[in-house]
C-alpha positions in Angstrom: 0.0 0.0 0.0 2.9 2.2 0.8 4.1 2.2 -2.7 0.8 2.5 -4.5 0.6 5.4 -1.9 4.2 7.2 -3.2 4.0 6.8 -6.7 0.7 8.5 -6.4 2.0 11.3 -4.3 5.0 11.4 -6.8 2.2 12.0 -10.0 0.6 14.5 -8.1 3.5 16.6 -7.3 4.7 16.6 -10.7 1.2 17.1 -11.9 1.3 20.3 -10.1 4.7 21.3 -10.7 3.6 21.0 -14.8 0.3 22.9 -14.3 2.8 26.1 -13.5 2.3 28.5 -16.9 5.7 29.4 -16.6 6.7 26.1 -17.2 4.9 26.1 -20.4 5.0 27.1 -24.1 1.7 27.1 -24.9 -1.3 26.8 -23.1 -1.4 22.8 -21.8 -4.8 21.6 -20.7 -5.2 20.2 -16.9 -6.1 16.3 -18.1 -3.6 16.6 -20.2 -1.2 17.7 -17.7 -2.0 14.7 -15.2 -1.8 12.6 -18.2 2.0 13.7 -18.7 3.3 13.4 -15.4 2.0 10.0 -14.5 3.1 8.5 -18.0 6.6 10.0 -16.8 6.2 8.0 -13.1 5.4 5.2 -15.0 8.2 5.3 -17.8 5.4 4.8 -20.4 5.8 7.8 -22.9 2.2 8.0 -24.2 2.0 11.6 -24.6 -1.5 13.6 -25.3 0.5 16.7 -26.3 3.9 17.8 -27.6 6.7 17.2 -25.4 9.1 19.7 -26.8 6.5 22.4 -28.2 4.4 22.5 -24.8 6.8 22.9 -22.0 10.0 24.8 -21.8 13.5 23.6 -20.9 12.1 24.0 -16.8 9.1 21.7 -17.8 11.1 19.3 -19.8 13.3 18.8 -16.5 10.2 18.0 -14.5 9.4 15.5 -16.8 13.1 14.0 -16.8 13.2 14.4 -13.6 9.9 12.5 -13.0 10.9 9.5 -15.2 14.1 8.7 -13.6 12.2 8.7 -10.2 9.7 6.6 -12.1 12.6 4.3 -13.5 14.6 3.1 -11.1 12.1 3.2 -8.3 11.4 6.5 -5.8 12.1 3.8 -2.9 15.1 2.8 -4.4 17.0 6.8 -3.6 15.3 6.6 -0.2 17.2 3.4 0.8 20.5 4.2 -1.0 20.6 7.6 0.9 20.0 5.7 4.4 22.7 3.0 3.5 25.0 5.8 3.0 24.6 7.3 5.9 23.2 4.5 8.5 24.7 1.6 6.6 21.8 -0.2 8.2 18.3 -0.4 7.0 14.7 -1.0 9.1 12.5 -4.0 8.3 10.0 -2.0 6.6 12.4 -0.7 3.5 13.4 -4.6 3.2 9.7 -4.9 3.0 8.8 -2.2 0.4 11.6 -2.8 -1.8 10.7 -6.4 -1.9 7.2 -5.5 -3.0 8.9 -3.2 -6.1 11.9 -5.5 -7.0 11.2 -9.0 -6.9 14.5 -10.3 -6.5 15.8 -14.1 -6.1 16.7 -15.4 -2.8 20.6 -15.3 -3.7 20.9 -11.6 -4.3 21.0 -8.9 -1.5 18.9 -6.0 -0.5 22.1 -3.9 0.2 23.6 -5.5 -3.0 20.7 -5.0 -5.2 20.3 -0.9 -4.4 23.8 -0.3 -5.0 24.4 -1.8 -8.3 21.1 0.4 -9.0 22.2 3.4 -8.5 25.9 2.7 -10.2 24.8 1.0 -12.9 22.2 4.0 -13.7 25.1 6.6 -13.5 27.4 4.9 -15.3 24.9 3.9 -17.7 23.2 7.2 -18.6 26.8 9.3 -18.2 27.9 7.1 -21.2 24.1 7.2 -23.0 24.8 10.7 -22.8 27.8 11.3 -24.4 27.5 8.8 -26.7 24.6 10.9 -27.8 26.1 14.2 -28.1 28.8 12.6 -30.4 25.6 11.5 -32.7 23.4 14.6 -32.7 26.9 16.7 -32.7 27.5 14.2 -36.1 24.1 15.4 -37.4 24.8 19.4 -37.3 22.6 19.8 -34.4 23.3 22.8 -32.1 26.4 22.1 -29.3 24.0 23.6 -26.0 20.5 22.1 -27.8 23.2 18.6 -28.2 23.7 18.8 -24.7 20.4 19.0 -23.7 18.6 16.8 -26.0 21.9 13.9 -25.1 21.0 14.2 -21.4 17.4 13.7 -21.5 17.1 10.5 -24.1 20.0 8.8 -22.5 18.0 9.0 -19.0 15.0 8.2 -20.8 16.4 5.7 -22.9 17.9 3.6 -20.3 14.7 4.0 -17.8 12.7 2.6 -20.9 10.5 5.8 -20.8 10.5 6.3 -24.4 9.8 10.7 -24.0 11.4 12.3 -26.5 12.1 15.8 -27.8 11.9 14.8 -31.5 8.0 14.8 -32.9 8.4 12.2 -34.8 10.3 9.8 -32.1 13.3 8.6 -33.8 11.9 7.8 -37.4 14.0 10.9 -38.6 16.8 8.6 -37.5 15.9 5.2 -39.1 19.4 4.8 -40.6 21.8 6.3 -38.3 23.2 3.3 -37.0 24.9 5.1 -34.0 21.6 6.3 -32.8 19.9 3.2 -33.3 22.8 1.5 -31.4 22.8 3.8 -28.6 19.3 3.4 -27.9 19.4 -0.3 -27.9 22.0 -0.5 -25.6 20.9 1.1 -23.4 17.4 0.2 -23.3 18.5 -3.7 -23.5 20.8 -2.2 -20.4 18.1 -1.1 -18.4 15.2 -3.4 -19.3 17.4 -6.6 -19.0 17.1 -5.6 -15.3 19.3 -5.1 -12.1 19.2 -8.6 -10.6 20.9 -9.7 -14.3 23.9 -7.0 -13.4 23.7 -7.6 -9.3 23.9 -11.4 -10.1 27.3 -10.8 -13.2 28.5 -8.5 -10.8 28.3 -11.6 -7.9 29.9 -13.9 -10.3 32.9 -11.1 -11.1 34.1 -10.6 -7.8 33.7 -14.3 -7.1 30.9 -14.2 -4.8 29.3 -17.0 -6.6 30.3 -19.6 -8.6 27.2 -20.0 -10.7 24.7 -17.6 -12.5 21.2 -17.8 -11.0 18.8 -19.5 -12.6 16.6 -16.5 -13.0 19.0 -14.6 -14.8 19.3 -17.4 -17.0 15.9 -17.4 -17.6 15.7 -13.5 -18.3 18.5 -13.9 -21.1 17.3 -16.8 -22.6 14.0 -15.8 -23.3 15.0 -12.1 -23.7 17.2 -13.3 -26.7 14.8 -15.9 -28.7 12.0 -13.5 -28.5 13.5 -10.7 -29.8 15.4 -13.0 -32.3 11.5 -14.5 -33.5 10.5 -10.1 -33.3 13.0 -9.2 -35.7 13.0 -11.9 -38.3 9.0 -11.7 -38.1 8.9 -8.2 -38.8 12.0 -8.3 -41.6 10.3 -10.8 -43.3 6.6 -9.9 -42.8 6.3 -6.0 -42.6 5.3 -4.8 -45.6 6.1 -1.3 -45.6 9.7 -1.6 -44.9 10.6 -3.7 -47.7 12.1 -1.5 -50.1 13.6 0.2 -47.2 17.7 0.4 -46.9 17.7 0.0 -43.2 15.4 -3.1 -43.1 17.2 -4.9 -40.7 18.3 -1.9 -38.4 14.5 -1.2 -38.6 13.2 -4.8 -38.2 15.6 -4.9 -35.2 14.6 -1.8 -33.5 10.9 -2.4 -33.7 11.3 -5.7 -31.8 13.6 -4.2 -29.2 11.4 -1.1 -28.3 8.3 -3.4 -28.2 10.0 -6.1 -25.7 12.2 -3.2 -23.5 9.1 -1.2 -23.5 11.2 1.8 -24.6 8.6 2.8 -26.4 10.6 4.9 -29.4 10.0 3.9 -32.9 12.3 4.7 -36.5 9.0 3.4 -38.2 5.7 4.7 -37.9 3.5 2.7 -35.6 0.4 3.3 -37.2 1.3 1.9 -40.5 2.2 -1.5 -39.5 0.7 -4.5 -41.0 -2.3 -5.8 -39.0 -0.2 -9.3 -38.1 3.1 -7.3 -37.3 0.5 -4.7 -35.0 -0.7 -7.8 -33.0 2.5 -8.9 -32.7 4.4 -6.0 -31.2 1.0 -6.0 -28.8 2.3 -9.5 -27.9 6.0 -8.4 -26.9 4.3 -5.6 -25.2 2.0 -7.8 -23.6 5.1 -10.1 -22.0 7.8 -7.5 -21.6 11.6 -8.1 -20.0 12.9 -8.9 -16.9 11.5 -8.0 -13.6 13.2 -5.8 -11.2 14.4 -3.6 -14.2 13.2 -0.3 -15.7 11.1 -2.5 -18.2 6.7 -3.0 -17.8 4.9 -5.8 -19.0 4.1 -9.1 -17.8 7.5 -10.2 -17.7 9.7 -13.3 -19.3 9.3 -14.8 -15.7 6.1 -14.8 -15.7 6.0 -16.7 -19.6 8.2 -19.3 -18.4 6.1 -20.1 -15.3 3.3 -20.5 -17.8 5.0 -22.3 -19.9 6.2 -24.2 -17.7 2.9 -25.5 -15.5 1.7 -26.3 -18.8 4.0 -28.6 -19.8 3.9 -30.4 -16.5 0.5 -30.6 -16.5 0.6 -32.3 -20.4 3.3 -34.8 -19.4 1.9 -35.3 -15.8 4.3 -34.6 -14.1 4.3 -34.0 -10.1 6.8 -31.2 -9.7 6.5 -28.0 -12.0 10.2 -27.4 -13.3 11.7 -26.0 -16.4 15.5 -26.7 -17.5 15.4 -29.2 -15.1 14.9 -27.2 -12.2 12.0 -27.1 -9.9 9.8 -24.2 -9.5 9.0 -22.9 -6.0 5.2 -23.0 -5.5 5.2 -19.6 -4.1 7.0 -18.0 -7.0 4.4 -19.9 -9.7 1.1 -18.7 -7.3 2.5 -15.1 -8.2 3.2 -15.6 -11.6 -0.1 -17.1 -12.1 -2.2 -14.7 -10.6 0.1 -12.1 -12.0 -1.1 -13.7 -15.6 -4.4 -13.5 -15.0 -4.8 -10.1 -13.7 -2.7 -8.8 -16.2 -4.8 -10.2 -19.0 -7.8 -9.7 -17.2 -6.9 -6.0 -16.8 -6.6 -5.5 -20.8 -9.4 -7.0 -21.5 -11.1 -4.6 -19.4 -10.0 -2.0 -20.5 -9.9 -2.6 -23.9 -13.8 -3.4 -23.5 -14.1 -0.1 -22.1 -12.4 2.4 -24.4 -14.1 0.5 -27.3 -17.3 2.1 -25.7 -15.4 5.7 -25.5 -13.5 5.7 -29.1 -14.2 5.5 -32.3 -11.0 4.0 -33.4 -10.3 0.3 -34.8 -10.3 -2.4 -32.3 -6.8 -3.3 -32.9 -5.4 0.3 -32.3 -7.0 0.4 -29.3 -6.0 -3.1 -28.0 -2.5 -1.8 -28.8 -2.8 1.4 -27.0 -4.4 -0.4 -23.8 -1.5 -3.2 -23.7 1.2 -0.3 -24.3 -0.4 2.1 -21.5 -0.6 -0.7 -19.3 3.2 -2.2 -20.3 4.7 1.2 -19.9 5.8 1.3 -23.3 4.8 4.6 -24.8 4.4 2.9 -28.8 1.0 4.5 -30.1 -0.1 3.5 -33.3 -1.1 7.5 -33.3 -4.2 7.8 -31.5 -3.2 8.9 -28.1 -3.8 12.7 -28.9 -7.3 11.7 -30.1 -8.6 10.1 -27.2 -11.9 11.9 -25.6 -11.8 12.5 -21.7 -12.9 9.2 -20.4 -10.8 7.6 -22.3 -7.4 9.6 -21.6 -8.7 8.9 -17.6 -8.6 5.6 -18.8 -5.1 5.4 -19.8 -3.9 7.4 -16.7 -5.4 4.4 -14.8 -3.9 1.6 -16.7 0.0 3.8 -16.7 -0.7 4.2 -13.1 -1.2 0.3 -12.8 1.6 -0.8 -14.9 4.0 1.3 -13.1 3.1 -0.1 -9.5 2.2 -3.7 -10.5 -1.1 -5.2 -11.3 -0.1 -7.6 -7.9 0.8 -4.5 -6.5 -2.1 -2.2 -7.0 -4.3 -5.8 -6.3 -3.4 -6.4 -3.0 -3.3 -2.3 -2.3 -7.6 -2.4 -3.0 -7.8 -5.7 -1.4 -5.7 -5.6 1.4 -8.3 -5.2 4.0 -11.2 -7.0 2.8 -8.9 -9.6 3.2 -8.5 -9.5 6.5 -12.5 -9.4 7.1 -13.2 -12.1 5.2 -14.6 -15.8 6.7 -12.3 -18.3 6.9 -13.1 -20.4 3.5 -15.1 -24.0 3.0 -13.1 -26.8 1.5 -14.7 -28.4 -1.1 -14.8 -29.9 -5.0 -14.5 -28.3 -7.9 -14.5 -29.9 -11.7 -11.7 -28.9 -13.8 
């Protein structure tokens, strides 16, 4: 509850702070507003207005500054400030950062937050020159390079896919360096921090072995985004005469499954089978515990991995050969169907407030509620109810649909009757 509660707190404050007229351009509407500031909490990049043309370089900070809370968790600088100081830290912040990062029973609290915050400074500091070579490369302005490096290498590697560019990054389809830089560093941060925390474990020689989760994470990470790419460079028809078909292919698989959310081709073009297939990266997401929404890989492979037990009929629930706990597959399970219960709710709803295609708006629900920020261009477009509607479902991505569950249930809970065995026919 206490994290439902902060992030909350956190989108009002920068709600407010963005309602300041000095902080804007033009004249920016109050929905749209909240809408901005709690896609920035939840690193999803859905935007209802311009970035760039609305707010000012104060404005654009807020929104920056909003994201990286939003990416690498707001409890996250709490703890590492009171480990620098105390060195020690209380039962409860084991407690909430537990509920934010699941991490695996082999890797440190204390561990985990520091590789956080080094691998995020290290990380964006190099994003961010890296970036200023490129836009330097491309003529751009040396104080506007500066600028523009800082702010997509913080929102590159938090996966929050804002950008000052109109047009994302399709004005950059084939600069290589761009498209490199972006990758890295969304694969970086979307790969997640028990992947680094757990390398970093078996560096220093603090374990002989790398975690089965991790290995999990990478595997799937890797054959999904290998199946993305070749599906889209060999099925997407409006790239095919295109002389950065690969670079493209590649990209619009990667910003799908990092949730990223920047694009070098325009969303709403995409072939109806390539559309519901980015929805279906979206949907599933990277690894947990990193700057990345979605379901998550774990998640998939618990699936995956009850049902083939239950097809060869087998006792124990294991995948590689290694046993599942049951705790960890009763959160991936309800995790599965609350996440898919939650799109199709939502997706049921907005088709009674919009007027768009089904399919766009299955996309736009799945990437709201994945924190992606890909929009196949109806975002802008969306009446009242339905931008409400997306706030909701960034809101619940960012904190967890397990999260934001037990935050409205919590209590009821606790009143309830203790429960009746009996049958039930499956």
């Amino acid at each position: 509850m206490n994290l439902v509660w902060g992030f909350f707190l956190y989108t009002l404050v920068g709600f407010g702070l963005l309602s300041i007229p000095l902080f804007h351009k033009t004249s920016v509407g109050f929905l749209d507003n909240l809408f901005i500031s709690t896609s920035a909490i939840s690193t999803t990049g859905l935007v209802t207005v311009s970035l760039y043309d609305s707010y000012n370089f104060i404005g654009q900070l807020i929104v920056m500054g909003l994201f990286q809370i939003g990416g690498i968790g707001y409890m996250t600088l709490t703890t590492y400030y009171l480990l620098f100081t105390t060195k020690n830290l209380t039962h409860w912040h084991h407690k909430i950062i537990g509920t934010e990062f699941t991490l695996p029973r082999t890797i440190k609290v204390n561990d985990f937050i520091r590789s956080v915050i080094v691998f995020t400074t290290v990380m964006e500091t190099l994003g961010a020159i890296s970036f200023y070579i490129a836009f330097k490369q491309t003529g751009m302005e040396p104080l506007k390079a500066i600028w523009f490096s800082i702010f997509h290498s913080v929102s590159a590697f938090c996966t929050a896919g804002f950008g000052l560019f109109n047009d994302s990054f399709e004005s950059y389809s084939d600069n290589i360096f761009i498209n490199i830089i972006i990758s890295v560093l969304a694969i970086a941060g979307s790969l997640g921090f028990i992947v680094i925390t757990d390398l970093w474990y078996r560096f220093r020689g603090r374990s002989q072995n790398i975690s089965f989760t991790t290995k999990i994470i990478t595997y799937g990470f890797v054959l999904l985004l290998f199946i993305g790419t070749t599906l889209v460079y060999f099925a997407e028809t409006s790239i095919q005469s295109s002389d950065s078909r690969f670079s493209e292919s590649f990209f619009q698989a990667m910003t799908a499954m990092t949730t990223v959310g920047f694009n070098t081709i325009s969303t709403g073009e995409l072939s109806l089978p390539i559309l519901l297939f980015i929805t279906f990266l979206m949907y599933i997401g990277a690894s947990p515990s990193g700057t990345a929404g979605g379901m998550k890989i774990t998640t998939l492979t618990a699936m995956i991995s009850v049902l083939k037990s239950r097809l060869f009929g087998q006792k124990q629930i294991s995948f590689l050969n290694k046993t599942i706990p049951f705790e960890r597959l009763y959160v991936a399970t309800s995790t599965f169907i609350l996440y898919t219960s939650i799109i199709f709710l939502f997706t049921f709803l907005l088709t009674f407030t919009e007027h768009f295609e089904f399919e766009k708006i299955l996309f736009e629900v799945a990437s709201a509620l994945g924190t992606v920020g890909l929009s196949t261009g109806i975002t802008g477009d969306l009446s009242s109810t339905g931008k409400l509607l997306v706030i909701i479902l960034m809101f619940i991505g960012r904190v967890g649909v397990l999260t934001f569950g037990f935050a409205l249930l919590e209590r009821q809970s606790k009143d309830s009757p203790e429960p009746i065995e009996d049958d039930l026919a499956v």
